[in-house]
MIROVO-68242 format. One line per 2 residues: for each residue x, y, z of C-alpha. Coordinates in Angstrom, 2 decimals. Layout:
X:Y:Z ~ ...;
END
This chain:
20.76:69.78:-8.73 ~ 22.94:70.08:-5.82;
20.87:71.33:-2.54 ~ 23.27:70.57:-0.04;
25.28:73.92:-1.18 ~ 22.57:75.89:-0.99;
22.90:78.58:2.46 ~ 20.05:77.36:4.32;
17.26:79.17:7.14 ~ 15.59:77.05:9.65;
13.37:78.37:11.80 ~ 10.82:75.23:13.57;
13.30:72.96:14.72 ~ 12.56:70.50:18.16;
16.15:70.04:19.59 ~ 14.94:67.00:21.65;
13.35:65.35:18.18 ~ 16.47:65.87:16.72;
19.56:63.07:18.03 ~ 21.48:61.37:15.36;
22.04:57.92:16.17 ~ 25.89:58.84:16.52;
24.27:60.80:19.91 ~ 22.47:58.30:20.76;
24.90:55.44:20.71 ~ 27.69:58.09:22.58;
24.67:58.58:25.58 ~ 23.82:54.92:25.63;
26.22:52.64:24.29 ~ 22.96:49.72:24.61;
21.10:51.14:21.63 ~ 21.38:49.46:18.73;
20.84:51.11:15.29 ~ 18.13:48.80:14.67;
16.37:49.98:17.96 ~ 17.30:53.59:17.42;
15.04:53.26:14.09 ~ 12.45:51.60:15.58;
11.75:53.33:18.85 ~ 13.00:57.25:17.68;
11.89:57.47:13.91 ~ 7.87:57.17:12.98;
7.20:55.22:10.22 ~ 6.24:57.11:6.71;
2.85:57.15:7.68 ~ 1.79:57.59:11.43;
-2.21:57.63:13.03 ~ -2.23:61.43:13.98;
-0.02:63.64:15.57 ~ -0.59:62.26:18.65;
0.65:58.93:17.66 ~ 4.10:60.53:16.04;
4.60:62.13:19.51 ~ 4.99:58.67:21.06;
8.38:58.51:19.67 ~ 9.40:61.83:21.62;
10.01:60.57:25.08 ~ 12.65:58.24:24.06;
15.11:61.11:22.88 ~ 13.86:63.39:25.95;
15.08:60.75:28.55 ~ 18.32:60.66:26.96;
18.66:64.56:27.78 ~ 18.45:64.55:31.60;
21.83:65.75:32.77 ~ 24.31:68.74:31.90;
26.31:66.38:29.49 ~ 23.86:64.33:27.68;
22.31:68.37:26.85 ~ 25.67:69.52:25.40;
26.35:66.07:23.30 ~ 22.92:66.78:21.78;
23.46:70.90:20.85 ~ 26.96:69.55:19.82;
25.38:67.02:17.47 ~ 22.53:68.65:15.85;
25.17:71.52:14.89 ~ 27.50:69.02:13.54;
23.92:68.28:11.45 ~ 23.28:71.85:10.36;
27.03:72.24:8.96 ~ 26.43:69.17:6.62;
22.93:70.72:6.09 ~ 24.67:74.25:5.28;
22.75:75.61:7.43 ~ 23.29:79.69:7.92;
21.02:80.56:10.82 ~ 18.40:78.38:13.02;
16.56:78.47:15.70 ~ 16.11:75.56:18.34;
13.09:74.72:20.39 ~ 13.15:72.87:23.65;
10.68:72.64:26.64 ~ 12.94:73.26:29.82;
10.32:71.32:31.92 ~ 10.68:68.50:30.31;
14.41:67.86:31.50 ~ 13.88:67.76:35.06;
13.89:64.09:35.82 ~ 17.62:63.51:37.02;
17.67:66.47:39.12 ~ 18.09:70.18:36.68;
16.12:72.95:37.57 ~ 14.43:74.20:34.48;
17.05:77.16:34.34 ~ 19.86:75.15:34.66;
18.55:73.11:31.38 ~ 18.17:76.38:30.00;
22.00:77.82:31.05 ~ 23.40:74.78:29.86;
21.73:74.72:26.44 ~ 22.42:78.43:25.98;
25.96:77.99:26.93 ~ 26.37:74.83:24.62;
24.47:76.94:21.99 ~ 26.74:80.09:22.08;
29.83:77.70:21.87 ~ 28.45:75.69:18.74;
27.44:79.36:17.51 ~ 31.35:79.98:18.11;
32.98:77.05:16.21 ~ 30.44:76.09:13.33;
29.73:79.98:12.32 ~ 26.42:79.25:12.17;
24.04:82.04:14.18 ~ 21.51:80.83:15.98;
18.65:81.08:18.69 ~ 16.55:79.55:20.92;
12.92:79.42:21.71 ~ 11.21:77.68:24.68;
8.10:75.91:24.16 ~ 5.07:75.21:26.72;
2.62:72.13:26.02 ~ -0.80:71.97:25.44;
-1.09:69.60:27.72 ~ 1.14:71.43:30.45;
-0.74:73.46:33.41 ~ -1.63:77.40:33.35;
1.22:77.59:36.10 ~ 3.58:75.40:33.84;
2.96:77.85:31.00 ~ 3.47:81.00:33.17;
7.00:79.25:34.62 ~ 8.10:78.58:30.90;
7.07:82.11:30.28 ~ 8.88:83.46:32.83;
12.00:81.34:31.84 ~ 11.94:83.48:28.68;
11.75:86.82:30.23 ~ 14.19:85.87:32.74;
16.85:84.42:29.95 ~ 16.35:87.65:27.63;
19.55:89.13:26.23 ~ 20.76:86.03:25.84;
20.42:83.54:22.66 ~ 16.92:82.59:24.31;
14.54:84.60:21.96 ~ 10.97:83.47:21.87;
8.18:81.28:23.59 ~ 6.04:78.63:21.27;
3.72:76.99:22.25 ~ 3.35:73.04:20.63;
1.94:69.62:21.51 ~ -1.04:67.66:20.61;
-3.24:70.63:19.58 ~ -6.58:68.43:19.17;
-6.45:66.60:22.71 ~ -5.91:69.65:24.66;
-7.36:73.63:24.75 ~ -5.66:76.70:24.09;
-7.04:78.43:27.22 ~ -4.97:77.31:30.03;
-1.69:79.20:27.78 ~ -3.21:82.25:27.76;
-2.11:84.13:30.41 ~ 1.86:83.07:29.98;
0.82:84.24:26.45 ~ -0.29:87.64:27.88;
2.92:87.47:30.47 ~ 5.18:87.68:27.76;
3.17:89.94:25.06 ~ 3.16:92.58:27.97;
7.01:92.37:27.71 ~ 7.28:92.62:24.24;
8.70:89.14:24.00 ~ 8.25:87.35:20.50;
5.86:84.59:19.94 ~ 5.14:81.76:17.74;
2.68:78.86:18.52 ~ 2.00:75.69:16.76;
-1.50:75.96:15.02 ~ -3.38:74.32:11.94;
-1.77:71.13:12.13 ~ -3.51:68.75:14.20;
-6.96:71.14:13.78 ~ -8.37:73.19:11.04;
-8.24:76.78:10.65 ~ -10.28:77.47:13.40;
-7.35:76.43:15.57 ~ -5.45:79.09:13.95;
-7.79:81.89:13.79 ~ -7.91:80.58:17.87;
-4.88:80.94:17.91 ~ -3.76:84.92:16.51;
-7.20:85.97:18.45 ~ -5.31:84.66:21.96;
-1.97:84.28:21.98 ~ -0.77:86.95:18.92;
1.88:85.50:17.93 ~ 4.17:86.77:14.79;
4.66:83.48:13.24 ~ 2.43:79.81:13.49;
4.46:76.90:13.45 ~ 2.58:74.50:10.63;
-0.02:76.58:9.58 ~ -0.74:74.39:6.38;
-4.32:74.19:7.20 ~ -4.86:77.91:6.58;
-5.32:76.82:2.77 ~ -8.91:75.52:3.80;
-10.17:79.22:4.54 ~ -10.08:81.68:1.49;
-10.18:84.53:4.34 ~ -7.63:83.09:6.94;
-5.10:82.97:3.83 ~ -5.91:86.81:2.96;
-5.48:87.86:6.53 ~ -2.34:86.29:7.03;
-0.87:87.63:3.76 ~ -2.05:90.92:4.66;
-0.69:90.87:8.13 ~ 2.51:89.26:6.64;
1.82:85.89:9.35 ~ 5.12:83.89:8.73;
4.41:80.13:8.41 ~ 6.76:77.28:9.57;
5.98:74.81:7.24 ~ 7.38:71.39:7.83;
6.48:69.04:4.46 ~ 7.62:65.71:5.47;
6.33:66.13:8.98 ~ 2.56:66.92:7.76;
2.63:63.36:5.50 ~ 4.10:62.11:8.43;
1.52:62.81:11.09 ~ -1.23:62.14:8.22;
-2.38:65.58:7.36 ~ -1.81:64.87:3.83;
-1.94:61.10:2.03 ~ 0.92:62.42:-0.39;
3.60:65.03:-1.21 ~ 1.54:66.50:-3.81;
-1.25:66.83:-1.93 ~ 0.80:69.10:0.32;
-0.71:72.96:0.06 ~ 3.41:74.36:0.79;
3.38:74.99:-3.28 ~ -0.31:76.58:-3.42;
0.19:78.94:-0.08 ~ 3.74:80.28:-1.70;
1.84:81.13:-5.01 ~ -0.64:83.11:-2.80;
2.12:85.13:-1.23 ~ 2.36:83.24:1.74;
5.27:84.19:4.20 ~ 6.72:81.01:5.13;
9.81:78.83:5.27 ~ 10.91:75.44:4.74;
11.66:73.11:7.62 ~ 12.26:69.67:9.09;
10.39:69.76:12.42 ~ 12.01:66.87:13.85;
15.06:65.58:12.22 ~ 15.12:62.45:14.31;
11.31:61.27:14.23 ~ 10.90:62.62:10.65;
14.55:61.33:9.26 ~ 14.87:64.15:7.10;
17.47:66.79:6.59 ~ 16.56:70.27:5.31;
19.02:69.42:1.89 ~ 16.59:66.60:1.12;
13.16:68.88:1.86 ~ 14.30:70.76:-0.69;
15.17:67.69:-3.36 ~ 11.54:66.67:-3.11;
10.16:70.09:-3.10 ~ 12.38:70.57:-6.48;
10.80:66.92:-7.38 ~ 7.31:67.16:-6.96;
6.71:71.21:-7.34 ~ 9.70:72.23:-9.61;
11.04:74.44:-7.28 ~ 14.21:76.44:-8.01;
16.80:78.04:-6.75 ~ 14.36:81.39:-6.61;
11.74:79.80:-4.65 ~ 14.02:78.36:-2.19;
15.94:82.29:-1.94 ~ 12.50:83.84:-1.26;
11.66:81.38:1.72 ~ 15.13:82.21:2.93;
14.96:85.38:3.08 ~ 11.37:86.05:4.40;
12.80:82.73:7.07 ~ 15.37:85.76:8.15;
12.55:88.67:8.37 ~ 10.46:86.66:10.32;
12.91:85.62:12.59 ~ 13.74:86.44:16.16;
16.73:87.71:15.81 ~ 17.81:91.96:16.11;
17.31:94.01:12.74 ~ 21.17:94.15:12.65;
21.58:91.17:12.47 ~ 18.91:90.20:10.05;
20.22:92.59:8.27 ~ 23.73:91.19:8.00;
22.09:87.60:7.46 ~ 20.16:89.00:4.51;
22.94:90.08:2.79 ~ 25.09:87.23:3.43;
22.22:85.06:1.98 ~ 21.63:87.10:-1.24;
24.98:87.05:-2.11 ~ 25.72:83.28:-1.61;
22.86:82.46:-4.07 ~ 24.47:85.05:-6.12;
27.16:82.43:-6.88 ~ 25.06:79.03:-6.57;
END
């Protein structure tokens, strides 16, 4: 079976985890391929999540200026278009491209801009959300926060909130939480990854956020899963990331198959196409290998990707249909 034709949603995707090693190379000419895998991409099977994060900073310092931020929106959507990718949305943390001189809205401006010309020539739609860290400041939170509100109306949608979510507390993100909920901007927030569900019943009690990026450890609390199927809390489920980051030993001990049969709203994604080395084609060959899934598994997912995204109904709307009738003729 074929899954590189099939129209694709992605909705938890870390633009600076995400550099092909054609990016790389064009940035800095000195890295070798052989480096690039070692230093960028975790290995199969890392400590924790904490340990796959140390491969993070080495694709962040390569996106410090106005250029090296365009090369790397150019590439990933040069990614997507092999992926068949029909609508995504990008995460970034403006604060963390500061070192060579960019003011946190500039990084913003310029990844808009080089977002809204990719948009342009691929004719793929996309957005973008900013993300605070867990272990950023209340004041860094609130100035990410306010990044959002400031860059609304534009293809900035949403503020996440991600990180090592064992070393560090939720509190200190609650008021840029509050800051935007009081503007009616969306939110998402990376939960029940690193932690159990308590991290994610932590984390719709605080922050309220629409969707949870991960999520998979909701399947460890009969009444978590029933609340979030009842209030119709999207998942971002990222397979190959959780084995990654040792959540899980295997890919069928991954719950993605047992939370869909509950009626789970979620979607299928690659977190980090760089650190995971994964595309979203071959998430779905070894969901189709080790769960059977079929082309009607993979449409649902899509299409509750596109209600749960940040996006106006209109365009959702014209999205949906697009989708539905493109696995129409798969």
């Amino acid at each position: 079976m074929d899954f590189s034709v099939y129209p694709k949603v992605e909705l938890h995707l870390h633009l600076d985890c995400s550099l092909s090693y054609n990016v790389v190379r064009k940035i800095n000419p000195s890295i070798t391929e052989e480096a690039y895998r070692h230093d960028f991409i975790a290995p199969a099977k890392c400590t924790n999540l904490a340990d796959f994060l140390t491969r993070a900073p080495q694709s962040i310092a390569l996106m410090q200026t106005e250029e090296q931020l365009r090369l790397v929106v150019f590439d990933v959507f040069e990614q997507f278009q092999r992926d068949r990718l029909l609508y995504a949305e990008l995460r970034f943390a403006p604060l963390l491209h500061t070192d060579k001189g960019l003011s946190p809205e500039r990084v913003v401006e310029v990844i808009e801009s080089a977002t809204s010309q990719a948009c342009g020539s691929s004719g793929i739609e996309a957005r973008l959300i900013l993300c605070t860290l867990r272990h950023f400041s209340t004041e860094q939170s609130l100035q990410t926060a306010k990044l959002v509100e400031r860059f609304r109306g534009t293809r900035v949608a949403a503020l996440d909130l991600a990180g090592d979510e064992a070393g560090f507390p939720i509190a200190p993100h609650i008021p840029a939480y509050q800051y935007v909920a009081d503007r009616n901007i969306p939110r998402t927030a990376h939960a029940g990854e690193a932690s159990g569900p308590q991290s994610i019943w932590e984390t719709l009690r605080y922050l309220h956020p629409s969707r949870i990026g991960h999520g998979v450890r909701s399947i460890e609390d009969p009444t978590l899963i029933e609340y979030l199927r009842k209030e119709r809390i999207h998942l971002e489920v990222c397979p190959t990331s959780n084995l990654q980051t040792n959540i899980y030993d295997t890919f069928t001990d991954h719950p993605i198959n047992r939370l869909y049969e509950l009626g789970i709203s979620l979607s299928v994604n690659t977190d980090a196409r760089t650190i995971t080395d994964i595309t979203l084609t071959e998430e779905y060959e070894k969901l189709y290998e080790f769960f059977t899934w079929d082309k009607q598994h993979f449409l649902r997912c899509n299409l509750e990707a596109i209600r749960a995204s940040f996006l106006p109904e209109a365009t959702r709307k014209q999205l949906t249909v697009q989708l539905q009738e493109s696995y129409r003729s798969i």
